[in-house]
C-alpha positions as a Markdown table, in Angstrom:
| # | Residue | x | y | z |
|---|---|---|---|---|
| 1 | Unk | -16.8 | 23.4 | 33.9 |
| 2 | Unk | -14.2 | 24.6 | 31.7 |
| 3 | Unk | -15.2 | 27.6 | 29.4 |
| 4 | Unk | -12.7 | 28.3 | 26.1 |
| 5 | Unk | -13.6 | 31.4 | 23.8 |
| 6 | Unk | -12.5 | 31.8 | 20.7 |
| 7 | Unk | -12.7 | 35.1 | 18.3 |
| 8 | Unk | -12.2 | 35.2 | 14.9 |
| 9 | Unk | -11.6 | 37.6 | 12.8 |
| 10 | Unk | -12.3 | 40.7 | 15.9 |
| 11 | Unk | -11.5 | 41.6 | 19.0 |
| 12 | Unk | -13.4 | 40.1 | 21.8 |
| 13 | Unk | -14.1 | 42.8 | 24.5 |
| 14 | Unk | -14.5 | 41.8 | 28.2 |
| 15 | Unk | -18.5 | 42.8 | 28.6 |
| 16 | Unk | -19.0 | 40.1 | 25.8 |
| 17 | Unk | -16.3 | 37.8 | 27.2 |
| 18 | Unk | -18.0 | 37.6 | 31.3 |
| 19 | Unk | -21.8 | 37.7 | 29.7 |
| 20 | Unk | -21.2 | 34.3 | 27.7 |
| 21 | Unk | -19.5 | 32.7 | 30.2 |
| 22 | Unk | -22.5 | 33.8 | 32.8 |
| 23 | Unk | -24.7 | 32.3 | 30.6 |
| 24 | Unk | -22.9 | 28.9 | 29.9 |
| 25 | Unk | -22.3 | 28.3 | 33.6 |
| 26 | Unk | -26.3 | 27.9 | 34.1 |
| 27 | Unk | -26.5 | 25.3 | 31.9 |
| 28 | Unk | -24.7 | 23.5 | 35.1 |
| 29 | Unk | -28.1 | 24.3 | 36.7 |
| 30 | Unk | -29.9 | 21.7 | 34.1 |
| 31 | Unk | -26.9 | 18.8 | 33.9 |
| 32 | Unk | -24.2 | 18.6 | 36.0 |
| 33 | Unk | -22.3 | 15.9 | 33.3 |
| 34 | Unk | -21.0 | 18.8 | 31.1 |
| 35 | Unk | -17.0 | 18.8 | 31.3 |
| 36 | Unk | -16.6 | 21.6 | 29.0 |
| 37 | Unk | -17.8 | 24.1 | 26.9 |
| 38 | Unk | -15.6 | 25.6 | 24.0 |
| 39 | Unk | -17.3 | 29.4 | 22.1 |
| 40 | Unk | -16.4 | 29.9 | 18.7 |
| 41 | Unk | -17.3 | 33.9 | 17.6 |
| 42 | Unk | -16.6 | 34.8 | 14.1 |
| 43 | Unk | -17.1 | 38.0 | 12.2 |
| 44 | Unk | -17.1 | 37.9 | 8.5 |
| 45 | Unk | -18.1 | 41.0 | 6.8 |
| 46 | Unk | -21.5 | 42.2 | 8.6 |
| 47 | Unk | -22.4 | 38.9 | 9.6 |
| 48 | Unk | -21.6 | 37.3 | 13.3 |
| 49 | Unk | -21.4 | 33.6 | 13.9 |
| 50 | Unk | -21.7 | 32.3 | 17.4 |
| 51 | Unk | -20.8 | 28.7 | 17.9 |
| 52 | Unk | -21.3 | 26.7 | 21.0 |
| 53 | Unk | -19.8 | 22.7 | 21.1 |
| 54 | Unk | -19.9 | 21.1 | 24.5 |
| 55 | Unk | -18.6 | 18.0 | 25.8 |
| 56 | Unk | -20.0 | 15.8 | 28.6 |
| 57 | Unk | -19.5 | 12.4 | 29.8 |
| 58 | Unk | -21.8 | 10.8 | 27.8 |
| 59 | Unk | -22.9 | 12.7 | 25.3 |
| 60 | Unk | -21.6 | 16.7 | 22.9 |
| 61 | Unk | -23.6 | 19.1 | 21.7 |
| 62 | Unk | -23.8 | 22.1 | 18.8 |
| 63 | Unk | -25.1 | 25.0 | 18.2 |
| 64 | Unk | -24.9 | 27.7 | 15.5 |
| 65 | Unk | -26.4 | 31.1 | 15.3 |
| 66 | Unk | -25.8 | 33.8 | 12.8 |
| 67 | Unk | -27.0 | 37.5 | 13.1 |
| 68 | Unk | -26.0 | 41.0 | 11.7 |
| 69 | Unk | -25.3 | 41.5 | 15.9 |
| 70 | Unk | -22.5 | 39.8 | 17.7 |
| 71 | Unk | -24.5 | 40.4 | 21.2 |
| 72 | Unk | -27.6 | 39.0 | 19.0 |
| 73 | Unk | -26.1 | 35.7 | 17.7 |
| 74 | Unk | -24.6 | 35.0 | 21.3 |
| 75 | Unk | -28.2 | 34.8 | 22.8 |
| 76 | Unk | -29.6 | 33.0 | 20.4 |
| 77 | Unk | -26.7 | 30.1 | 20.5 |
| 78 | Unk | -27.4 | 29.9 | 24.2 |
| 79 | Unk | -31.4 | 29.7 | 23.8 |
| 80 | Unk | -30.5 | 26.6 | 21.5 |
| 81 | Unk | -27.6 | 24.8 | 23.4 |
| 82 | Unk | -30.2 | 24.8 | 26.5 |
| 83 | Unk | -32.8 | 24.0 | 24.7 |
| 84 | Unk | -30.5 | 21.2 | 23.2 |
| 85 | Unk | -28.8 | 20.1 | 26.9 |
| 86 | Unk | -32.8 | 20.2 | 28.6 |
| 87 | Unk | -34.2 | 17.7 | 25.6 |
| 88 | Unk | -31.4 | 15.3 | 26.2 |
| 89 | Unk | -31.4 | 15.9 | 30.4 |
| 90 | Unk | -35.6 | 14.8 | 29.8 |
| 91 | Unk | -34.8 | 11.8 | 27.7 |
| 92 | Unk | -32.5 | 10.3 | 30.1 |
| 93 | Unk | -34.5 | 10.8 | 32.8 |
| 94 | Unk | -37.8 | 9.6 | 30.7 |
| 95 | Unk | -36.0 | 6.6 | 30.3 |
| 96 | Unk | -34.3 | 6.2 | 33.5 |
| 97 | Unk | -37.9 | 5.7 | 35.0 |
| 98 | Unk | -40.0 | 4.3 | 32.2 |
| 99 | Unk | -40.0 | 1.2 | 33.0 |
| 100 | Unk | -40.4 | 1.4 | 37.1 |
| 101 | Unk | -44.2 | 2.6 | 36.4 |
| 102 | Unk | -45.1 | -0.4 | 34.7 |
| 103 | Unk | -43.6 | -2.6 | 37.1 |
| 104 | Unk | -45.4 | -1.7 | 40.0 |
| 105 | Unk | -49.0 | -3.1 | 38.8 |
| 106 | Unk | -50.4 | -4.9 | 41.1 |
| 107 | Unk | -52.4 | -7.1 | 39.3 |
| 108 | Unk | -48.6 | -8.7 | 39.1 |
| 109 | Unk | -47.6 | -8.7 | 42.2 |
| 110 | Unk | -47.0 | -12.1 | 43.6 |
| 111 | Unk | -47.0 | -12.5 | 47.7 |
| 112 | Unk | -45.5 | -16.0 | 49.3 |
Protein backbone atom coordinates (compact mmCIF):
# COMPACT_ATOMS: atom_id res chain seq x y z
CA UNK A 1 0.00 0.00 0.00
CA UNK A 2 1.18 3.29 -0.77
CA UNK A 3 0.99 5.80 2.23
CA UNK A 4 1.20 9.83 1.23
CA UNK A 5 1.18 12.47 4.23
CA UNK A 6 0.43 15.71 3.90
CA UNK A 7 0.92 18.67 6.68
CA UNK A 8 -0.52 21.78 6.51
CA UNK A 9 0.11 24.62 8.06
CA UNK A 10 3.12 22.73 10.65
CA UNK A 11 5.79 20.71 10.70
CA UNK A 12 5.23 17.05 10.80
CA UNK A 13 7.74 15.40 13.20
CA UNK A 14 8.83 11.78 12.55
CA UNK A 15 7.17 10.04 15.89
CA UNK A 16 3.83 11.35 14.35
CA UNK A 17 4.98 10.52 10.75
CA UNK A 18 5.95 6.26 11.56
CA UNK A 19 2.85 6.10 14.18
CA UNK A 20 0.18 6.94 11.32
CA UNK A 21 1.60 4.97 8.88
CA UNK A 22 1.78 1.82 11.62
CA UNK A 23 -1.67 2.35 12.02
CA UNK A 24 -2.85 2.59 8.23
CA UNK A 25 -0.85 -0.55 7.28
CA UNK A 26 -3.23 -2.74 9.61
CA UNK A 27 -6.04 -1.82 7.80
CA UNK A 28 -4.24 -4.36 5.21
CA UNK A 29 -5.11 -6.87 7.97
CA UNK A 30 -9.05 -6.27 7.28
CA UNK A 31 -8.96 -5.83 3.18
CA UNK A 32 -6.23 -6.51 1.12
CA UNK A 33 -8.03 -4.29 -2.04
CA UNK A 34 -6.77 -1.02 -0.64
CA UNK A 35 -4.14 0.59 -3.24
CA UNK A 36 -3.48 3.60 -1.36
CA UNK A 37 -3.92 5.64 1.42
CA UNK A 38 -3.29 9.51 1.20
CA UNK A 39 -3.17 11.72 5.21
CA UNK A 40 -4.15 15.06 5.14
CA UNK A 41 -2.99 16.92 8.82
CA UNK A 42 -3.97 20.53 9.11
CA UNK A 43 -3.42 22.93 11.93
CA UNK A 44 -5.42 26.09 12.00
CA UNK A 45 -5.16 28.06 15.07
CA UNK A 46 -5.67 25.54 18.11
CA UNK A 47 -7.61 23.20 16.13
CA UNK A 48 -6.04 19.94 14.33
CA UNK A 49 -7.67 18.23 11.43
CA UNK A 50 -6.81 14.78 10.51
CA UNK A 51 -7.96 13.57 7.16
CA UNK A 52 -7.80 10.10 5.84
CA UNK A 53 -9.14 9.26 1.85
CA UNK A 54 -8.25 5.81 0.65
CA UNK A 55 -8.55 4.22 -2.64
CA UNK A 56 -9.15 0.63 -3.49
CA UNK A 57 -10.19 -1.33 -6.40
CA UNK A 58 -13.55 -1.14 -5.99
CA UNK A 59 -14.53 1.17 -3.74
CA UNK A 60 -12.63 5.02 -1.57
CA UNK A 61 -13.26 5.99 1.64
CA UNK A 62 -13.19 9.33 4.14
CA UNK A 63 -12.65 10.22 7.19
CA UNK A 64 -12.40 13.46 9.15
CA UNK A 65 -11.56 14.16 12.69
CA UNK A 66 -10.90 17.43 14.43
CA UNK A 67 -9.40 17.85 18.06
CA UNK A 68 -7.57 20.60 20.09
CA UNK A 69 -4.58 17.51 19.77
CA UNK A 70 -2.89 16.62 16.61
CA UNK A 71 -1.88 12.98 18.23
CA UNK A 72 -5.78 13.08 19.35
CA UNK A 73 -7.44 13.77 15.95
CA UNK A 74 -5.01 11.12 14.28
CA UNK A 75 -6.53 8.30 16.47
CA UNK A 76 -9.72 9.09 16.09
CA UNK A 77 -9.51 9.27 11.98
CA UNK A 78 -8.09 5.86 12.20
CA UNK A 79 -10.91 4.44 14.66
CA UNK A 80 -13.37 5.73 11.81
CA UNK A 81 -11.56 4.70 8.50
CA UNK A 82 -11.53 1.06 10.12
CA UNK A 83 -14.54 1.24 11.26
CA UNK A 84 -15.51 2.48 7.73
CA UNK A 85 -13.13 -0.28 5.66
CA UNK A 86 -14.68 -3.36 8.25
CA UNK A 87 -18.58 -2.28 7.36
CA UNK A 88 -17.84 -2.36 3.68
CA UNK A 89 -15.32 -5.70 4.04
CA UNK A 90 -18.88 -7.33 5.96
CA UNK A 91 -21.20 -6.22 3.25
CA UNK A 92 -19.30 -7.78 0.50
CA UNK A 93 -18.79 -10.72 2.16
CA UNK A 94 -22.70 -10.73 3.50
CA UNK A 95 -23.49 -10.53 0.03
CA UNK A 96 -20.99 -12.71 -1.51
CA UNK A 97 -22.71 -15.69 0.43
CA UNK A 98 -26.36 -14.62 0.85
CA UNK A 99 -27.68 -16.34 -1.51
CA UNK A 100 -25.66 -19.91 -1.24
CA UNK A 101 -27.66 -20.51 2.23
CA UNK A 102 -30.86 -20.48 0.60
CA UNK A 103 -29.92 -22.53 -2.18
CA UNK A 104 -28.94 -25.52 -0.33
CA UNK A 105 -32.67 -26.43 0.96
CA UNK A 106 -33.34 -29.58 0.39
CA UNK A 107 -36.75 -29.61 0.15
CA UNK A 108 -35.41 -28.34 -3.56
CA UNK A 109 -33.16 -30.52 -4.27
CA UNK A 110 -33.96 -32.65 -7.27
CA UNK A 111 -32.05 -36.26 -7.74
CA UNK A 112 -32.25 -38.06 -11.43
Amino acid sequence: MKITITARHFELTEPLKTRLKKKVLKLEKISNQIIDAHIILEETGSRATAEVVLHSKSYDLRAQAKSYDMYTACENVVKKIRHQVRTHEEKIKHHKYKGRAGSLDPAFIVFH
